[in-house]
ZADO-1210 file (C-alpha; in nm, 4 decimals, padded with zeros to 6 digits):
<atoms>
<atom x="04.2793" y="17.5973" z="05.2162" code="UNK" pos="1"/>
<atom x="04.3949" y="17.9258" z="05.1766" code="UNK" pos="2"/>
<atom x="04.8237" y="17.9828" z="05.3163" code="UNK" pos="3"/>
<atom x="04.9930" y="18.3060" z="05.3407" code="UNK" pos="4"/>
<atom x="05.3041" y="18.3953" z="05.1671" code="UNK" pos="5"/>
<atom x="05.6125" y="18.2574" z="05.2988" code="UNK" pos="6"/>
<atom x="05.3608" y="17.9803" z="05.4892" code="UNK" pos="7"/>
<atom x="05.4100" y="17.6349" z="05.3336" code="UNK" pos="8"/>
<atom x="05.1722" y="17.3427" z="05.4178" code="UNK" pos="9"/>
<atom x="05.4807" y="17.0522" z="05.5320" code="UNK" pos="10"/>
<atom x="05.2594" y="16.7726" z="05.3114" code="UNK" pos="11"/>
<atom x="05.2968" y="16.9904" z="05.0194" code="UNK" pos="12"/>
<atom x="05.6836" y="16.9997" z="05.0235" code="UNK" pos="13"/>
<atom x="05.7988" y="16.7173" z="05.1579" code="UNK" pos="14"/>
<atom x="06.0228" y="16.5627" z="04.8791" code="UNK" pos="15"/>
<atom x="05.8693" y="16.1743" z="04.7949" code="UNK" pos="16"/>
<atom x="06.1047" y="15.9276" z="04.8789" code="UNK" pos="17"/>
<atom x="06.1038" y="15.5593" z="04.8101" code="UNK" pos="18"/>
<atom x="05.9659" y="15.4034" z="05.1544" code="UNK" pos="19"/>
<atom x="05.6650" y="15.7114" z="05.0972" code="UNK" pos="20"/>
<atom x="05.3438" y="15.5933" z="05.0090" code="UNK" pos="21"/>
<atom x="05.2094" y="15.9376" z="04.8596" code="UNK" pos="22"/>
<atom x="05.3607" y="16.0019" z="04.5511" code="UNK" pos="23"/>
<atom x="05.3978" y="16.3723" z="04.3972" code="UNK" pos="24"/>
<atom x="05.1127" y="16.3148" z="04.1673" code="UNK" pos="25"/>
<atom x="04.8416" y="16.3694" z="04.4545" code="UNK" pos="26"/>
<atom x="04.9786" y="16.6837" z="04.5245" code="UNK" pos="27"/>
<atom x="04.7270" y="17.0082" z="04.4258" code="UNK" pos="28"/>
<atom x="04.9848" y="17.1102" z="04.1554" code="UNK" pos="29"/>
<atom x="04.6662" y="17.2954" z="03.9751" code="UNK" pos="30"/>
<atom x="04.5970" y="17.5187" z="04.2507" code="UNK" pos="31"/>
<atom x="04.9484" y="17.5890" z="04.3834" code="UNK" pos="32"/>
<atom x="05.2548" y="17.5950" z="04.1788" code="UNK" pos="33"/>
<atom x="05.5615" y="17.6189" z="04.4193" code="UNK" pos="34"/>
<atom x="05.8919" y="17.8277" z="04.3640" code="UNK" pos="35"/>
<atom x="06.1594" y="17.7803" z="04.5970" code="UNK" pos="36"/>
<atom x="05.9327" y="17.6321" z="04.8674" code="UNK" pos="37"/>
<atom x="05.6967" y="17.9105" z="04.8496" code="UNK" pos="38"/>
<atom x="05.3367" y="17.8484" z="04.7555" code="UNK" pos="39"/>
<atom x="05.1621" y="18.1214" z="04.5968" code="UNK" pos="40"/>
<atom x="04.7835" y="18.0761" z="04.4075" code="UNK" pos="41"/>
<atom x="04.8144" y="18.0713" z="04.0725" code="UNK" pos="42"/>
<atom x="04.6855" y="18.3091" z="03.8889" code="UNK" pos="43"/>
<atom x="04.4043" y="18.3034" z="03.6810" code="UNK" pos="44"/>
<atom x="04.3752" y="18.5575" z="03.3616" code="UNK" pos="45"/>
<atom x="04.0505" y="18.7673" z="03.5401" code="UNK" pos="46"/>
<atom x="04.3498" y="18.7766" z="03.8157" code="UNK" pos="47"/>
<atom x="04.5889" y="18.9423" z="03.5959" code="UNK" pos="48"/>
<atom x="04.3892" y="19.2740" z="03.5241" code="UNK" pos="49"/>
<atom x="04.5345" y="19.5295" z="03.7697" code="UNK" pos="50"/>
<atom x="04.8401" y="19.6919" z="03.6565" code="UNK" pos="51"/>
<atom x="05.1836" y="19.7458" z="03.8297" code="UNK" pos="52"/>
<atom x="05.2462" y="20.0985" z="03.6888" code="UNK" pos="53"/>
<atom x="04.9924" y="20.3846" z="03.6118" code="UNK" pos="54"/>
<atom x="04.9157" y="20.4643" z="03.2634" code="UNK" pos="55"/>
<atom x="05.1787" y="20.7807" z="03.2285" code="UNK" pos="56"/>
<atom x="05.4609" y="20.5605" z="03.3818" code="UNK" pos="57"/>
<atom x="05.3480" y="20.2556" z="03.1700" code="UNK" pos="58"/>
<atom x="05.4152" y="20.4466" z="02.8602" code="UNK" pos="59"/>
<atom x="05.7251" y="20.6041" z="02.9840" code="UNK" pos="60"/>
<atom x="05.8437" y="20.2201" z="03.0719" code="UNK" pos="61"/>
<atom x="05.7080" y="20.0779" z="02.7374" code="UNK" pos="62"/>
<atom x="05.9396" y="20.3184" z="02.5791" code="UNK" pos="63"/>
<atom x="06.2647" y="20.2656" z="02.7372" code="UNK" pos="64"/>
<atom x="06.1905" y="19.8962" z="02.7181" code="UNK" pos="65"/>
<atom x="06.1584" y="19.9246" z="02.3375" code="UNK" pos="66"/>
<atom x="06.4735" y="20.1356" z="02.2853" code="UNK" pos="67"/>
<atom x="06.6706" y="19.8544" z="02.5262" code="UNK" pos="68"/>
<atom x="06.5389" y="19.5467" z="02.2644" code="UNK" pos="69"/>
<atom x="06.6181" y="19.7910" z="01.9840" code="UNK" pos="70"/>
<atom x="06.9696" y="19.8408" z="02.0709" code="UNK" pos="71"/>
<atom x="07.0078" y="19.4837" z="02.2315" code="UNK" pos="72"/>
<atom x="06.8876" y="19.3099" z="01.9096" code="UNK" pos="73"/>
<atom x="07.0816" y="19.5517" z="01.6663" code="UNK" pos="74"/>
<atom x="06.7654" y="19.6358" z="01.4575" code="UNK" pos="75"/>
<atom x="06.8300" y="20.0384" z="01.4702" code="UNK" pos="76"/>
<atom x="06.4967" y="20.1319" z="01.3983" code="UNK" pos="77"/>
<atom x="06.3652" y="20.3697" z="01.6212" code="UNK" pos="78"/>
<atom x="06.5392" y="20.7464" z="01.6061" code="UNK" pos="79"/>
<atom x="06.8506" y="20.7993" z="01.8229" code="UNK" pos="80"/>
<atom x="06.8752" y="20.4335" z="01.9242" code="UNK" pos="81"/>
<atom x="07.2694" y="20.4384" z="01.9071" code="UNK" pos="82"/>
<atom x="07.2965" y="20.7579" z="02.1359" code="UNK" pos="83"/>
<atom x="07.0206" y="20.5647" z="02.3580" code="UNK" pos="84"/>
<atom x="07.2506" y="20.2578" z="02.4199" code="UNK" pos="85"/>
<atom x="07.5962" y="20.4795" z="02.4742" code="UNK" pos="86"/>
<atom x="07.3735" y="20.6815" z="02.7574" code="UNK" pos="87"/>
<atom x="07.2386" y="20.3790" z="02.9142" code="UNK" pos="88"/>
<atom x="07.5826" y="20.2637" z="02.9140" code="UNK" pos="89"/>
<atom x="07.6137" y="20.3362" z="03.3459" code="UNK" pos="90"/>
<atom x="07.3053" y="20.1542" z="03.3912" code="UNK" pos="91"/>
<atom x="07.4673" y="19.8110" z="03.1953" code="UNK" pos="92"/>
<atom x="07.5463" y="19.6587" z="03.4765" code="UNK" pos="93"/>
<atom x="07.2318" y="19.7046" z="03.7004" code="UNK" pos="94"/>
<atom x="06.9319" y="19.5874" z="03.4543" code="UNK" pos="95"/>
<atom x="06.9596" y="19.2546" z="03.5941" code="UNK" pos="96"/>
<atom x="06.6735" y="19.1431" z="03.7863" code="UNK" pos="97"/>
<atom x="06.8599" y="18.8401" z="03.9839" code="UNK" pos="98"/>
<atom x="07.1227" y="19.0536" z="04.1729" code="UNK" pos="99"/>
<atom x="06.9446" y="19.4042" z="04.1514" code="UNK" pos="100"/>
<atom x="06.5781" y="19.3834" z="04.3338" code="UNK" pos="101"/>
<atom x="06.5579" y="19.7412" z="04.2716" code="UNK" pos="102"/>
<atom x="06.6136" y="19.7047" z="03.9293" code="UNK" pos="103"/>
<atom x="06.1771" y="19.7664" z="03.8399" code="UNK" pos="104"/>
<atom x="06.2063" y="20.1044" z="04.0498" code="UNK" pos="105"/>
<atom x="06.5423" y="20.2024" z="03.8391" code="UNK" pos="106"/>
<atom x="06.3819" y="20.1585" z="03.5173" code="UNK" pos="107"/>
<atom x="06.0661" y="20.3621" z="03.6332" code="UNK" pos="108"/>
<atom x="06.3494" y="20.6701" z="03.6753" code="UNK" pos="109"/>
<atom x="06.5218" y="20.5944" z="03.3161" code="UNK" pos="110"/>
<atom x="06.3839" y="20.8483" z="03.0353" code="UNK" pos="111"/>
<atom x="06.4376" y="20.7284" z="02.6910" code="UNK" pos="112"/>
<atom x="06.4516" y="21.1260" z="02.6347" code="UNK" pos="113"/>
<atom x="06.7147" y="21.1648" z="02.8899" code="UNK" pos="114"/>
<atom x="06.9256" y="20.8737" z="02.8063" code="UNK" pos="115"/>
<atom x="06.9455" y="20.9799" z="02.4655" code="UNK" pos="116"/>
<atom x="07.0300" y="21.3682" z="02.5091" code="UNK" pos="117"/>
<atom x="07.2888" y="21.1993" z="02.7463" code="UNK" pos="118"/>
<atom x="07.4264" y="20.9761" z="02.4468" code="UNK" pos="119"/>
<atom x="07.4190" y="21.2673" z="02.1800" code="UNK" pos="120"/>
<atom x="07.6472" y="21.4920" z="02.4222" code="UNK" pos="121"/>
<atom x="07.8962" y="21.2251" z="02.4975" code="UNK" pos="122"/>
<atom x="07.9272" y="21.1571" z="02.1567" code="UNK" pos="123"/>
<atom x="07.9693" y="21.4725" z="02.0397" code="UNK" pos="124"/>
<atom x="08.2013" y="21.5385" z="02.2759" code="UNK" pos="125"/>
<atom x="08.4059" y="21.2790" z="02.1666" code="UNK" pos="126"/>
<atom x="08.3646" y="21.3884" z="01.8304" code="UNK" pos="127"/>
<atom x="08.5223" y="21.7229" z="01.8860" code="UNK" pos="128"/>
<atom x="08.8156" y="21.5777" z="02.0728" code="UNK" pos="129"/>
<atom x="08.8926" y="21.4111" z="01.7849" code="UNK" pos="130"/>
<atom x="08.8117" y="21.6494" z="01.5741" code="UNK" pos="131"/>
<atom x="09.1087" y="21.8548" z="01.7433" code="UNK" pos="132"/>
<atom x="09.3273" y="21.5914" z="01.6102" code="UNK" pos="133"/>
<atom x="09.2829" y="21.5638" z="01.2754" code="UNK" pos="134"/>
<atom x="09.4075" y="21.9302" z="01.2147" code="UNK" pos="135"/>
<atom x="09.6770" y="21.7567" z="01.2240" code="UNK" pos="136"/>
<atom x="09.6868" y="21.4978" z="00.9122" code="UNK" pos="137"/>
<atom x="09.9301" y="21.4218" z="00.7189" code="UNK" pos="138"/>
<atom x="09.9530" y="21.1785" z="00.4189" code="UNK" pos="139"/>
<atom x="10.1693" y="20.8311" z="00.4208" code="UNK" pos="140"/>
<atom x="10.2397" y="20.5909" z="00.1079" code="UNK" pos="141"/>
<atom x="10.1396" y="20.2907" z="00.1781" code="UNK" pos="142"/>
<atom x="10.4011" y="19.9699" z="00.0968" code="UNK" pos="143"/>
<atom x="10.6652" y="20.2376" z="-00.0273" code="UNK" pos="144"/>
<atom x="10.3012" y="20.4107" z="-00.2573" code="UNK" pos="145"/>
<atom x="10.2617" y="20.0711" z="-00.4539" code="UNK" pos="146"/>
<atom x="09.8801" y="20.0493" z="-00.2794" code="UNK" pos="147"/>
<atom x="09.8901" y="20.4731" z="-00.2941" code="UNK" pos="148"/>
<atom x="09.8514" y="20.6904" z="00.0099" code="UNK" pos="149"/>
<atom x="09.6230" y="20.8395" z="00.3007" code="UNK" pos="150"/>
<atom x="09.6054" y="21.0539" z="00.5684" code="UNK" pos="151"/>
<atom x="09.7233" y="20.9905" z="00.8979" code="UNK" pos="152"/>
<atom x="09.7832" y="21.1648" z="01.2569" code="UNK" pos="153"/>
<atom x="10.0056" y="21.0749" z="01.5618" code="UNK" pos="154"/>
<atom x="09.7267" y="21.0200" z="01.8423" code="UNK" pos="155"/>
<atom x="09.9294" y="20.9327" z="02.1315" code="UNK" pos="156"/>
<atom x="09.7760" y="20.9170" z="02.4711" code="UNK" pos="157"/>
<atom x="09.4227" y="20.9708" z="02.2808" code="UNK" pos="158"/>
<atom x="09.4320" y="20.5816" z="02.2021" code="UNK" pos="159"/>
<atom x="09.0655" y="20.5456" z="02.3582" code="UNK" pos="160"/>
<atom x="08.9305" y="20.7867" z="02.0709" code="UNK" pos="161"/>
<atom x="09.0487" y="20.5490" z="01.7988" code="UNK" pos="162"/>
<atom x="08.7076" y="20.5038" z="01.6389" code="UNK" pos="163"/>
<atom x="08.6012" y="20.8227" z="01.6255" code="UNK" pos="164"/>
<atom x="08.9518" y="20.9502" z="01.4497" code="UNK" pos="165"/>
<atom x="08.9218" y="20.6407" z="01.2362" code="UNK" pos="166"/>
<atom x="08.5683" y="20.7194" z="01.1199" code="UNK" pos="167"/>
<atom x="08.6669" y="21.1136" z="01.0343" code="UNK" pos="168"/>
<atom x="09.0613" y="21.0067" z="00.8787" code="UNK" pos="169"/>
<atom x="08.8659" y="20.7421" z="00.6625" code="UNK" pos="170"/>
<atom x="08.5651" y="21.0462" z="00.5513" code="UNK" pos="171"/>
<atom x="08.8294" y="21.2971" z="00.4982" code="UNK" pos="172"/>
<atom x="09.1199" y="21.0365" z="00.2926" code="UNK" pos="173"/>
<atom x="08.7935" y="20.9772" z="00.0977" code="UNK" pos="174"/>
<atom x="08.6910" y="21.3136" z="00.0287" code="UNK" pos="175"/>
<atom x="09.0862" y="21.4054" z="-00.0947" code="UNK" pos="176"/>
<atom x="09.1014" y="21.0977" z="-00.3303" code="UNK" pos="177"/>
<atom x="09.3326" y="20.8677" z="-00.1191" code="UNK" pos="178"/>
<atom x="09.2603" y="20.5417" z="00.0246" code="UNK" pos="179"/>
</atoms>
């Protein structure tokens, strides 16, 4: 018995209900398995030989793939992976396969090579903004000097480059002997 997709036979989805004789055991579970009343064949492993992508786009996906469960997991272990995950930032909110169908055919157009040259110029570009800043410093005592002093800068209106000036006030407090 061979049914198209979309095509459902109505004795193979018909819930079981009490006054029914045929219970769900004599359905042909082994040949079919049904997803939201869709029967498909199932596939056997000979089945599963032909590939989706070609071999040049497989390795291009295998790497992006790697650098997303690199960053996603924390482990840092490939090269770049931190300016990978701040230029895949855009694409966040569209690698999910439920509410994006297109989402296979968006990942085929990522480059791991892009994404990262994308991450390394945002980053540096925050860098220098910040950078900008802190030719500004100047030191404050902390608790009236009891717990000794460090550098500081007034950052108004540059609030969202906190991190960065944090990072390079904490690097150059360090390299002047203050806290």
């Amino acid at each position: 018995m061979s049914l198209a997709v979309g095509q459902v036979a109505k004795s193979q989805c018909s819930p079981v209900v009490p006054h029914q004789s045929k219970p769900f055991s004599s359905m042909p579970t082994e040949k079919y398995r049904s997803t939201a009343m869709k029967a498909t064949p199932a596939s056997s492993a000979a089945d599963r030989t032909g590939k989706v992508a070609g071999p040049e786009d497989q390795d291009h996906l295998k790497m992006v793939l790697k650098y997303i469960e690199d960053a996603d997991l924390r482990r840092w272990s490939l090269p770049n992976t931190n300016a990978f995950r701040v230029g895949l930032k855009e694409w966040r909110s569209k690698l999910n396969c439920i509410t994006n169908p297109y989402m296979y055919e968006q990942l085929l157009e990522m480059s791991s090579v892009d994404l990262i040259s994308k991450g390394n110029s945002y980053v540096s570009a925050r860098q220098s903004a910040a950078s900008k800043l802190l030719d500004k410093v100047f030191k404050i005592r902390l608790g009236r000097g009891f717990y000794g002093e460090c550098l500081a800068v007034r950052a108004d209106g540059n609030s969202n480059l906190s991190d960065e000036i944090g990072k390079q006030l904490s690097v150059k407090s360090a390299a002047a002997g203050l806290r």
